[in-house]
mmCIF file of the N, C-alpha and C atoms, coordinates in Angstrom:
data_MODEL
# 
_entry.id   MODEL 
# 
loop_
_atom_site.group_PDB 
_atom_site.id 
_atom_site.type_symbol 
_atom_site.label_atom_id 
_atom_site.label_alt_id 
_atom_site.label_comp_id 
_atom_site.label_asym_id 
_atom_site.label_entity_id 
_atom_site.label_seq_id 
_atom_site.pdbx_PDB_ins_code 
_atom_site.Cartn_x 
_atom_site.Cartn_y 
_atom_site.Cartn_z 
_atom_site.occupancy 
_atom_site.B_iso_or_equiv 
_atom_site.pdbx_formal_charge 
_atom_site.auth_seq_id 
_atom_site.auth_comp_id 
_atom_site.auth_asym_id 
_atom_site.auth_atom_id 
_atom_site.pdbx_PDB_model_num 
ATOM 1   N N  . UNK A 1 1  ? -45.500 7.612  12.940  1.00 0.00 ? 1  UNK A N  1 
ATOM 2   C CA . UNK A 1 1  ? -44.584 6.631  13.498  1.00 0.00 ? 1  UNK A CA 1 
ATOM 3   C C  . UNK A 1 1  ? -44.890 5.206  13.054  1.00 0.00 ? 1  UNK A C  1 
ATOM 4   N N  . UNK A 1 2  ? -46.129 5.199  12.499  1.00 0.00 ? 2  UNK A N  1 
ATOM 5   C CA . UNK A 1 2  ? -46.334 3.568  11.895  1.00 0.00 ? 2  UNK A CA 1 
ATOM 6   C C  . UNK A 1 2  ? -47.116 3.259  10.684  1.00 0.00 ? 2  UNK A C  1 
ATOM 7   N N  . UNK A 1 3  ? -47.200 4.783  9.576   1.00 0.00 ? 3  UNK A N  1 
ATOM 8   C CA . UNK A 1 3  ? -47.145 4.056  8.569   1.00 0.00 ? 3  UNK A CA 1 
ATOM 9   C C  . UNK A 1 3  ? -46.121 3.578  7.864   1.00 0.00 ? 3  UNK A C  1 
ATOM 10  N N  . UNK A 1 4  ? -45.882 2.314  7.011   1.00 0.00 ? 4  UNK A N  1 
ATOM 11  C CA . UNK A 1 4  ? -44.493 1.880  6.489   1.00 0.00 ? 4  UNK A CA 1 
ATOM 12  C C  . UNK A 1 4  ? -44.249 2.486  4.990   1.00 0.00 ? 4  UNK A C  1 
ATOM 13  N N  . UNK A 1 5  ? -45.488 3.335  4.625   1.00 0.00 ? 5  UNK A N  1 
ATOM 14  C CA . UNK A 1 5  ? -45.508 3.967  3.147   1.00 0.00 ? 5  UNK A CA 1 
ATOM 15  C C  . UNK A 1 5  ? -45.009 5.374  3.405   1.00 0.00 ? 5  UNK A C  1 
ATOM 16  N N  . UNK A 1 6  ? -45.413 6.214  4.637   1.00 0.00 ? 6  UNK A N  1 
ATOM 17  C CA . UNK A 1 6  ? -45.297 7.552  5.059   1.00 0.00 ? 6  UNK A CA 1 
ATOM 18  C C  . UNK A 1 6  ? -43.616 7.800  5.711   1.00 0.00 ? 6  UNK A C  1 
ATOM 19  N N  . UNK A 1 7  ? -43.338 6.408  6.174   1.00 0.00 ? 7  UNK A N  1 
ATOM 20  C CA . UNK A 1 7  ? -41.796 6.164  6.822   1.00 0.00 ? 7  UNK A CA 1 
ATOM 21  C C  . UNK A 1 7  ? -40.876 6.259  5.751   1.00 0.00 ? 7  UNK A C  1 
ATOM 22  N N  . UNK A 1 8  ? -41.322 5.315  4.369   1.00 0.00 ? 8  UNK A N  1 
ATOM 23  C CA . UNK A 1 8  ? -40.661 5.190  3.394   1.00 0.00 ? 8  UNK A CA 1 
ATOM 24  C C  . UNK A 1 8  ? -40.399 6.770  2.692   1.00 0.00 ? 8  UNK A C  1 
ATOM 25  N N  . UNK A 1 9  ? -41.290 7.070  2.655   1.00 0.00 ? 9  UNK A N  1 
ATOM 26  C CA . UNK A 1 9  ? -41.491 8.351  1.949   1.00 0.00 ? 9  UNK A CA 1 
ATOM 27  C C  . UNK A 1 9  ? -40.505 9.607  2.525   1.00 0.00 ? 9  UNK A C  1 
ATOM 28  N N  . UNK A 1 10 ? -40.890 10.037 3.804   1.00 0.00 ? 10 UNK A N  1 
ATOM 29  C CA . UNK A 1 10 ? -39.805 10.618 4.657   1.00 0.00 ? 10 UNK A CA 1 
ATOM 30  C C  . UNK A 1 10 ? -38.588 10.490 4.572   1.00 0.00 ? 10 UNK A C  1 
ATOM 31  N N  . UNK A 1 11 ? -37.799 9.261  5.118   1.00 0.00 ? 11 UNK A N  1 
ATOM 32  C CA . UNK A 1 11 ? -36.729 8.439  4.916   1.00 0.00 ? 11 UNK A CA 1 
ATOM 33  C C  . UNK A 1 11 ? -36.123 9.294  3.728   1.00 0.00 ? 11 UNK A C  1 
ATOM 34  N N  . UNK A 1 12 ? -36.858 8.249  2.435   1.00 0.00 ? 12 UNK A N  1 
ATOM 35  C CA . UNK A 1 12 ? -36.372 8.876  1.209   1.00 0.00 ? 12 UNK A CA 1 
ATOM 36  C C  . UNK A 1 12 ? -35.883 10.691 0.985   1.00 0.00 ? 12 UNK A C  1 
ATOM 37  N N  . UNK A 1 13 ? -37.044 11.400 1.510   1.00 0.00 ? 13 UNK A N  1 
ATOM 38  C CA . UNK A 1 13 ? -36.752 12.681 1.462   1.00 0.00 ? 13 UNK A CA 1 
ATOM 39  C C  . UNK A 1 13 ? -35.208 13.233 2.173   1.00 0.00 ? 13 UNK A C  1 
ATOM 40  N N  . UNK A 1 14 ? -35.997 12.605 3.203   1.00 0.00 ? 14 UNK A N  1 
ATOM 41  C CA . UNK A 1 14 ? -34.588 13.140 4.213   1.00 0.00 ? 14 UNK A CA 1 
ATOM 42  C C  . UNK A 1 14 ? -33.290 12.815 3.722   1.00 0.00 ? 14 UNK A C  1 
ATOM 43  N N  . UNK A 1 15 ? -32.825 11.564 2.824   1.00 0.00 ? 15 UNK A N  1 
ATOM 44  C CA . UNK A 1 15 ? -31.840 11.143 2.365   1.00 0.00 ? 15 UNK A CA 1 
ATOM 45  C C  . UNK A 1 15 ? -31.861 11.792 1.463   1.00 0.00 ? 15 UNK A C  1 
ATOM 46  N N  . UNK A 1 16 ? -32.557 12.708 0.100   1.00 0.00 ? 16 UNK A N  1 
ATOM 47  C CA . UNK A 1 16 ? -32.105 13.323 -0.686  1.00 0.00 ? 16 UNK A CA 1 
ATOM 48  C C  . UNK A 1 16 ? -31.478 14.730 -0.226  1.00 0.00 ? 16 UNK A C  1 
ATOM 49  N N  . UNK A 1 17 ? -32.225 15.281 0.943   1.00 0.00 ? 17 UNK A N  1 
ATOM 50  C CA . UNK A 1 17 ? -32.139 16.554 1.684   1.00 0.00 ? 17 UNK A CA 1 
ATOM 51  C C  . UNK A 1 17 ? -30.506 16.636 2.648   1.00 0.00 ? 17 UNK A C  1 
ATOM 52  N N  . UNK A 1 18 ? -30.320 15.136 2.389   1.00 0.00 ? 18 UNK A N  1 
ATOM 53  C CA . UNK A 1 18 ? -28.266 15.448 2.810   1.00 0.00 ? 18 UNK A CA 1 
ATOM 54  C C  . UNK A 1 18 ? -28.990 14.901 4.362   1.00 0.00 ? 18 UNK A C  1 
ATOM 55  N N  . UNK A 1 19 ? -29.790 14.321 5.194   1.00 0.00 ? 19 UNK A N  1 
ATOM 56  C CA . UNK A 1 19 ? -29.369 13.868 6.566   1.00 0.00 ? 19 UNK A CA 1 
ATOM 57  C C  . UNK A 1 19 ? -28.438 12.439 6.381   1.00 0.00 ? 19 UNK A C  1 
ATOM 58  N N  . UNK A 1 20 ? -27.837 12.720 7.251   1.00 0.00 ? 20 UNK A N  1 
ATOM 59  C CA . UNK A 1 20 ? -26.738 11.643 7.430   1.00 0.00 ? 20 UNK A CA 1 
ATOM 60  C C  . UNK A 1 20 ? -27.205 10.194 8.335   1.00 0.00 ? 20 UNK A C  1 
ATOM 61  N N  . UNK A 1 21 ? -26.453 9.221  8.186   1.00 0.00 ? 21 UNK A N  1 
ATOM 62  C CA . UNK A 1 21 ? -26.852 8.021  8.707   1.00 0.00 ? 21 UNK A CA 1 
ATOM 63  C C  . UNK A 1 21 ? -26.841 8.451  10.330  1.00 0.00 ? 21 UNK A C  1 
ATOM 64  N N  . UNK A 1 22 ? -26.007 9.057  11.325  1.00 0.00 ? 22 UNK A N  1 
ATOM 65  C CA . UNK A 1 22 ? -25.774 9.219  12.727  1.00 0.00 ? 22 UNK A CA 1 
ATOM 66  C C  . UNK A 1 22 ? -27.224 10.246 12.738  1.00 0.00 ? 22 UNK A C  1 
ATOM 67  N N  . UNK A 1 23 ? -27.580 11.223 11.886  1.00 0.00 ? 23 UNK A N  1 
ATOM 68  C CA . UNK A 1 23 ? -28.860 11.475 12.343  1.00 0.00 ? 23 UNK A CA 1 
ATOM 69  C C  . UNK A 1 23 ? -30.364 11.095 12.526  1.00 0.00 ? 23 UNK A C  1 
ATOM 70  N N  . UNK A 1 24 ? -30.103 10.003 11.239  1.00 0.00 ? 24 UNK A N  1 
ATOM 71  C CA . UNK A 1 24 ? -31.439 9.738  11.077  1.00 0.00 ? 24 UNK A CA 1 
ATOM 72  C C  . UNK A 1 24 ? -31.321 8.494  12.033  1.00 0.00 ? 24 UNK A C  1 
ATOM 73  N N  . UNK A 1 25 ? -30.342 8.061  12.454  1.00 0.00 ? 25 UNK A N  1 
ATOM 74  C CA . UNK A 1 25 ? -30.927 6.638  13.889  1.00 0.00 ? 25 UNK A CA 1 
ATOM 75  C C  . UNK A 1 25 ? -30.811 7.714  15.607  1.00 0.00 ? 25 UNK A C  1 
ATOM 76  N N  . UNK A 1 26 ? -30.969 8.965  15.418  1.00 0.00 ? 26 UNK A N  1 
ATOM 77  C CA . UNK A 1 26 ? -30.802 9.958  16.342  1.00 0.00 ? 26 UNK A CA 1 
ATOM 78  C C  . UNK A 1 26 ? -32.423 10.052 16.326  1.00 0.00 ? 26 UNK A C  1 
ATOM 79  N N  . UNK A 1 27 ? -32.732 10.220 15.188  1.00 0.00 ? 27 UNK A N  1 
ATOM 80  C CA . UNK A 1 27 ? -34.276 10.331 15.004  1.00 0.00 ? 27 UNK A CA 1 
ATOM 81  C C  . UNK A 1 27 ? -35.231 9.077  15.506  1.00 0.00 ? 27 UNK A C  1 
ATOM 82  N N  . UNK A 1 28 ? -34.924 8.133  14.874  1.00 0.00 ? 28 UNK A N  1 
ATOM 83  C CA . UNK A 1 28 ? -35.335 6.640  15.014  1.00 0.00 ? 28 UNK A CA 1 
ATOM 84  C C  . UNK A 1 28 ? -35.339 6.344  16.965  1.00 0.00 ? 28 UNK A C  1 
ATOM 85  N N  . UNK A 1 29 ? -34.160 7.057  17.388  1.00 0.00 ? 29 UNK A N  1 
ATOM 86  C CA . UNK A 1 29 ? -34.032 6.840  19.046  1.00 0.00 ? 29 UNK A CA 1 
ATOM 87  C C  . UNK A 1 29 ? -35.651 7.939  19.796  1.00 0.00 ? 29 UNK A C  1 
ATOM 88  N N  . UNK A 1 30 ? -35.177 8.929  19.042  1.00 0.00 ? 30 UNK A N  1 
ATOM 89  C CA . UNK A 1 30 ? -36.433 9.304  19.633  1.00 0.00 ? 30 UNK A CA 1 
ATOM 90  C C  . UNK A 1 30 ? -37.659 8.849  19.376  1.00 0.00 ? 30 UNK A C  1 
ATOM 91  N N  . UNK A 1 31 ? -38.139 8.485  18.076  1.00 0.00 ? 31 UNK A N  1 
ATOM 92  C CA . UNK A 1 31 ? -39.291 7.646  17.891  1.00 0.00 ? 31 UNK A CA 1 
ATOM 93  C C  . UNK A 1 31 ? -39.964 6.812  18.616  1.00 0.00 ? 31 UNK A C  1 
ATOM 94  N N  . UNK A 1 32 ? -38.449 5.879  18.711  1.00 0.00 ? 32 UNK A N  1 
ATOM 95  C CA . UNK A 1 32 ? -38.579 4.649  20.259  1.00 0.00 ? 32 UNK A CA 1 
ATOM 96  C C  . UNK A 1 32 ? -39.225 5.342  21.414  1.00 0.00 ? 32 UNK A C  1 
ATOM 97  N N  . UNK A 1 33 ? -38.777 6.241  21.821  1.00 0.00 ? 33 UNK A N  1 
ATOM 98  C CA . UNK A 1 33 ? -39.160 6.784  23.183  1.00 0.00 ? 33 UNK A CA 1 
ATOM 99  C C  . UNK A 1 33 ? -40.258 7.741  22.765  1.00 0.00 ? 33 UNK A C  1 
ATOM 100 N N  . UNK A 1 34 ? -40.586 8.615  21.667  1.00 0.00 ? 34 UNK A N  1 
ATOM 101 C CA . UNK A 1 34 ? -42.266 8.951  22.086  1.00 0.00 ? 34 UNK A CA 1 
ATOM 102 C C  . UNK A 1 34 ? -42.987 7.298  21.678  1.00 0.00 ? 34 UNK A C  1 
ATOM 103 N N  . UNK A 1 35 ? -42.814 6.771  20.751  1.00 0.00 ? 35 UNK A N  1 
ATOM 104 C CA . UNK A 1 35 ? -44.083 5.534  20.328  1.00 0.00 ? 35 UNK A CA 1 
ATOM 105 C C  . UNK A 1 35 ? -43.393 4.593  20.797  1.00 0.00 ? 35 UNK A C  1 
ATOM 106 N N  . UNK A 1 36 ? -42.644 4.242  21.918  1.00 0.00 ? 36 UNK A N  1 
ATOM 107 C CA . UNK A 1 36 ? -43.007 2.896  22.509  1.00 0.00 ? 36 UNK A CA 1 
ATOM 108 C C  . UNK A 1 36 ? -42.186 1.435  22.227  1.00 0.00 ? 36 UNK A C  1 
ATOM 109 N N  . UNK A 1 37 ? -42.202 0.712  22.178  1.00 0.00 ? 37 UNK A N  1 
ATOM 110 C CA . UNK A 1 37 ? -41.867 -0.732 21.690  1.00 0.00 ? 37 UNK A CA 1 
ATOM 111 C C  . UNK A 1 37 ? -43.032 -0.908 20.408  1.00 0.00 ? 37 UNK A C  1 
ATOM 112 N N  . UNK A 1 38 ? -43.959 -0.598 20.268  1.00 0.00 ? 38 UNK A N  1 
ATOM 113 C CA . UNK A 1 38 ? -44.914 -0.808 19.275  1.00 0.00 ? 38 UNK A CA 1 
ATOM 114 C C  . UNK A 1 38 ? -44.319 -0.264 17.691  1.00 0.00 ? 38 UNK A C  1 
ATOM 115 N N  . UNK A 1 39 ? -43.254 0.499  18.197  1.00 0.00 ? 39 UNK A N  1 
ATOM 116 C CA . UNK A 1 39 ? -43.055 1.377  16.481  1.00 0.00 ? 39 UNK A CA 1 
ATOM 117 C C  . UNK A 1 39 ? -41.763 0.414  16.158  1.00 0.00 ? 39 UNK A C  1 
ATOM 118 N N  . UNK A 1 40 ? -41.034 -0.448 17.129  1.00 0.00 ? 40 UNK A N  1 
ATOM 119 C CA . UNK A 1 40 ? -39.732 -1.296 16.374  1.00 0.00 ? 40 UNK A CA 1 
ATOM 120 C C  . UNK A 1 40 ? -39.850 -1.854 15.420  1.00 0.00 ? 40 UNK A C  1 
ATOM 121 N N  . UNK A 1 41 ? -40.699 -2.594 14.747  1.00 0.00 ? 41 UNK A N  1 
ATOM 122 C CA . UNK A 1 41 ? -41.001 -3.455 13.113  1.00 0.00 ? 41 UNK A CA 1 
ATOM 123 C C  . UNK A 1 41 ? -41.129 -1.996 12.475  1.00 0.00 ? 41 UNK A C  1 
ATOM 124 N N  . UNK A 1 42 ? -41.345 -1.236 12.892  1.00 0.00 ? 42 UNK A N  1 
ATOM 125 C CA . UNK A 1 42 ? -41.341 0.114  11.893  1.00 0.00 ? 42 UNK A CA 1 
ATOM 126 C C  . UNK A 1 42 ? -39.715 0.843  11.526  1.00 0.00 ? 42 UNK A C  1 
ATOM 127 N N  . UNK A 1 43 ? -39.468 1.003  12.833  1.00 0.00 ? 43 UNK A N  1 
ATOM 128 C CA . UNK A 1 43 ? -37.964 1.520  12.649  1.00 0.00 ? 43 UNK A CA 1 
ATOM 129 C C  . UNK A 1 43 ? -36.811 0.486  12.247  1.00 0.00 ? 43 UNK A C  1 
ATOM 130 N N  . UNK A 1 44 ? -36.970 -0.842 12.470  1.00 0.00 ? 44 UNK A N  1 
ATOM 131 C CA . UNK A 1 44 ? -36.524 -1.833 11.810  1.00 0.00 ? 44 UNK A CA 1 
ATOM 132 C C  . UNK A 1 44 ? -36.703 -1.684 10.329  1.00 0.00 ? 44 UNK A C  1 
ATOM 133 N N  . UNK A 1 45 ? -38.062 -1.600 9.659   1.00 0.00 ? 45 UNK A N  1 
ATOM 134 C CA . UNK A 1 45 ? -38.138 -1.068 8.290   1.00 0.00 ? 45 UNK A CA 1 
ATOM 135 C C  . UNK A 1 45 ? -37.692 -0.009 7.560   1.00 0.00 ? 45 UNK A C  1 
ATOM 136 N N  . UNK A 1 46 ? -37.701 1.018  8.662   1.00 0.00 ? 46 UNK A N  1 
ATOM 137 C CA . UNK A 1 46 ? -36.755 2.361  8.146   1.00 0.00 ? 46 UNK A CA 1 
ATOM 138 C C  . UNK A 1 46 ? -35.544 2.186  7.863   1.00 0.00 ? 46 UNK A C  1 
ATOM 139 N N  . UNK A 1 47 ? -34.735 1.423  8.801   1.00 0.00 ? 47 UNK A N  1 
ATOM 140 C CA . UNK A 1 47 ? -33.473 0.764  9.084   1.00 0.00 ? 47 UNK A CA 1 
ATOM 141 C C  . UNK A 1 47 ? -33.115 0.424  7.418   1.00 0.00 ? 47 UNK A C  1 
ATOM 142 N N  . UNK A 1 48 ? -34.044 -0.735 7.556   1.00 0.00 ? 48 UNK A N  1 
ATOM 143 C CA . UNK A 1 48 ? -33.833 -1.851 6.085   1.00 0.00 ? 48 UNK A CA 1 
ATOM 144 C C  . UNK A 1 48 ? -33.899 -0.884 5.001   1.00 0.00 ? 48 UNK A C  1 
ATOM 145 N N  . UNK A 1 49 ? -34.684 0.011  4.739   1.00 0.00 ? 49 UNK A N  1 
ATOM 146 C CA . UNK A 1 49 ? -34.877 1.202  3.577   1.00 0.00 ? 49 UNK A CA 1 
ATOM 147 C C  . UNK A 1 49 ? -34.018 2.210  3.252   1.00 0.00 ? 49 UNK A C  1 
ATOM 148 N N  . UNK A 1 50 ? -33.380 2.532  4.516   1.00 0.00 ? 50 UNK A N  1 
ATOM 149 C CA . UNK A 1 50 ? -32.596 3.664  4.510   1.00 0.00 ? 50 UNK A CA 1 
ATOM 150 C C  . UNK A 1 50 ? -31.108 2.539  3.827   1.00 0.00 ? 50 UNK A C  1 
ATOM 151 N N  . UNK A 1 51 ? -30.837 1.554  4.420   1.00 0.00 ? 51 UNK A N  1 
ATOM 152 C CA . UNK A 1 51 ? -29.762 0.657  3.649   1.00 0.00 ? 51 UNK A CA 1 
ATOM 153 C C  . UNK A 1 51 ? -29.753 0.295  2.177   1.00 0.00 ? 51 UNK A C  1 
ATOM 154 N N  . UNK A 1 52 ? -31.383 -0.108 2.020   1.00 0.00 ? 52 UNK A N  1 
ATOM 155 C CA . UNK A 1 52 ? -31.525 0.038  0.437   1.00 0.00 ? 52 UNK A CA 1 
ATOM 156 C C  . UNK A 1 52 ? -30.927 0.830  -0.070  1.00 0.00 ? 52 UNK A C  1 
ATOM 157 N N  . UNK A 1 53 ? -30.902 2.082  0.190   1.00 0.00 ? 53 UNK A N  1 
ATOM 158 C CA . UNK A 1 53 ? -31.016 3.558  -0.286  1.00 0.00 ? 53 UNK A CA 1 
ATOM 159 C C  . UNK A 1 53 ? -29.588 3.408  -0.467  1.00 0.00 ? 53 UNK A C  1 
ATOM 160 N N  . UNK A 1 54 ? -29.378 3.442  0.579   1.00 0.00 ? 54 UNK A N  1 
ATOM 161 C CA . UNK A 1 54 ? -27.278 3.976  0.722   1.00 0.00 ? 54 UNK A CA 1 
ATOM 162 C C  . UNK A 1 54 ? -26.846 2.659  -0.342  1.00 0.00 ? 54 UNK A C  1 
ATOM 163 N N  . UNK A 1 55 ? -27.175 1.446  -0.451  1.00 0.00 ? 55 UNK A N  1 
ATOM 164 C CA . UNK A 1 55 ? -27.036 0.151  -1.281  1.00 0.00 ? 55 UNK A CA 1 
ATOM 165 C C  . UNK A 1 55 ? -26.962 1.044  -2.379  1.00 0.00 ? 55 UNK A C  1 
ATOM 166 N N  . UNK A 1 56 ? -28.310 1.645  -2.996  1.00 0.00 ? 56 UNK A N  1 
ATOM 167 C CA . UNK A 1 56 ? -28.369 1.478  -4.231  1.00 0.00 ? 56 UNK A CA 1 
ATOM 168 C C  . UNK A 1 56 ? -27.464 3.018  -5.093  1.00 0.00 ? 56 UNK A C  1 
ATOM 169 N N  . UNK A 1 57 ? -27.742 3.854  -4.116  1.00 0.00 ? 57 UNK A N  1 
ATOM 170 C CA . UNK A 1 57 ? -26.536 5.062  -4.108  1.00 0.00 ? 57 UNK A CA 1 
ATOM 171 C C  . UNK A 1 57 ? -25.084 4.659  -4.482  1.00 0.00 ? 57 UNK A C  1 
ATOM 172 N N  . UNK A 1 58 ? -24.741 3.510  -3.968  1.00 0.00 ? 58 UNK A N  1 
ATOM 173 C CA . UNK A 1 58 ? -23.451 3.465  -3.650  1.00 0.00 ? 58 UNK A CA 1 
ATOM 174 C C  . UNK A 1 58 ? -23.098 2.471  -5.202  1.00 0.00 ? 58 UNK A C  1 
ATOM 175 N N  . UNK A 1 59 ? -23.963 1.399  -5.596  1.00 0.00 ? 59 UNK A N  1 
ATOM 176 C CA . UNK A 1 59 ? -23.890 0.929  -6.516  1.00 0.00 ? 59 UNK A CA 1 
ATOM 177 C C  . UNK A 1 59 ? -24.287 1.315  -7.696  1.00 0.00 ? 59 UNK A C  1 
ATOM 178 N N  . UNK A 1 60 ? -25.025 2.918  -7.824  1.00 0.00 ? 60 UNK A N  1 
ATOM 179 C CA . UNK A 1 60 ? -24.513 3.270  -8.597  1.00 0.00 ? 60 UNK A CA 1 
ATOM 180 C C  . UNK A 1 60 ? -23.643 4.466  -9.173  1.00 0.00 ? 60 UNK A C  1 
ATOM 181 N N  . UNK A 1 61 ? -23.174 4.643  -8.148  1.00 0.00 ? 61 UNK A N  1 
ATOM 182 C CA . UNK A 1 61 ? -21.579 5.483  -8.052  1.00 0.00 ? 61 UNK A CA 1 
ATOM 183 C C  . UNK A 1 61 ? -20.475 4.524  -8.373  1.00 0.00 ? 61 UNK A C  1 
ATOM 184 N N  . UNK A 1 62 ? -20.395 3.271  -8.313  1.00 0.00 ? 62 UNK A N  1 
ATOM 185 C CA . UNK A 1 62 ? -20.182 2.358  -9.011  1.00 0.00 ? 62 UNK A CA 1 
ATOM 186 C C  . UNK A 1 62 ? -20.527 1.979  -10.194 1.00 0.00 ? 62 UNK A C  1 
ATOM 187 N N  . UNK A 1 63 ? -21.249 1.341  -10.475 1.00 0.00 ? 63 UNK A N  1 
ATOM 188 C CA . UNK A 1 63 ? -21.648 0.669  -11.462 1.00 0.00 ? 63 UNK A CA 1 
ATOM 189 C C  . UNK A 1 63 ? -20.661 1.812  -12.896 1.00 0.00 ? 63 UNK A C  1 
ATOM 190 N N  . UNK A 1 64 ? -20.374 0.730  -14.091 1.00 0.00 ? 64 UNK A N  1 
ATOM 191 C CA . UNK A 1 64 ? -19.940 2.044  -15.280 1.00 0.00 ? 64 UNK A CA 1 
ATOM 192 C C  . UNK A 1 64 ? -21.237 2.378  -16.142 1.00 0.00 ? 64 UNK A C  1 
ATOM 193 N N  . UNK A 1 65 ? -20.852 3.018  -16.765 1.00 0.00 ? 65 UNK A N  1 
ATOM 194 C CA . UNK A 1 65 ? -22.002 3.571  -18.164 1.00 0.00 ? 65 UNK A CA 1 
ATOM 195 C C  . UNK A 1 65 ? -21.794 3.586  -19.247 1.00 0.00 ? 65 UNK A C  1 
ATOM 196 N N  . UNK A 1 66 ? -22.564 2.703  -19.685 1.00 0.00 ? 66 UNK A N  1 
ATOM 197 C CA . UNK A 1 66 ? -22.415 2.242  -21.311 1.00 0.00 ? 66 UNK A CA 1 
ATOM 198 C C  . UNK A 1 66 ? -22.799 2.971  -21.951 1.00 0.00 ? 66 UNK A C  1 
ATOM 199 N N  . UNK A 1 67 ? -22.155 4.187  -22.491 1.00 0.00 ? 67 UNK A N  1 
ATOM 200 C CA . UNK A 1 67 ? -23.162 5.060  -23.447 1.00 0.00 ? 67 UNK A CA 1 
ATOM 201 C C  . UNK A 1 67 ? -22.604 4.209  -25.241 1.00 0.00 ? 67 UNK A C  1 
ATOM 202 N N  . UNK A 1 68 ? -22.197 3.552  -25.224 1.00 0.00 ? 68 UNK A N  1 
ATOM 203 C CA . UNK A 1 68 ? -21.732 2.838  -26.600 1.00 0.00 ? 68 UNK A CA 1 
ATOM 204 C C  . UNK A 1 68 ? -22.646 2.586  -27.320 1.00 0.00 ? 68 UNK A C  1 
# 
């Protein structure tokens, strides 16, 4: 619940493994309630990572490809 390398890592997995955004802050709720107020700068970071993620997914399902 509070490493930010082991959160990252997870996160990541779980987002390749198809969990969806409504589950993984389903997860994050329970976190809160076993670890406390002490794990929020953590799940705040998950938060921020998991957005990276969907960010950088999304831009590059976007982005074009120069094979020229």
């Amino acid at each position: 619940l509070r490493c930010d390398d082991c959160i990252s890592y997870h996160v990541a997995q779980c987002k390749d493994a198809g969990v969806n955004r409504d589950e993984f802050f389903e997860v994050f709720s329970v976190g809160l309630v076993v670890g406390g107020s002490i794990v929020i700068p953590h799940l705040r970071r998950a938060g921020d990572f998991l957005d990276q993620l969907e960010g950088a997914g999304a831009h590059a399902a976007a982005a074009p490809h120069d094979h020229g």
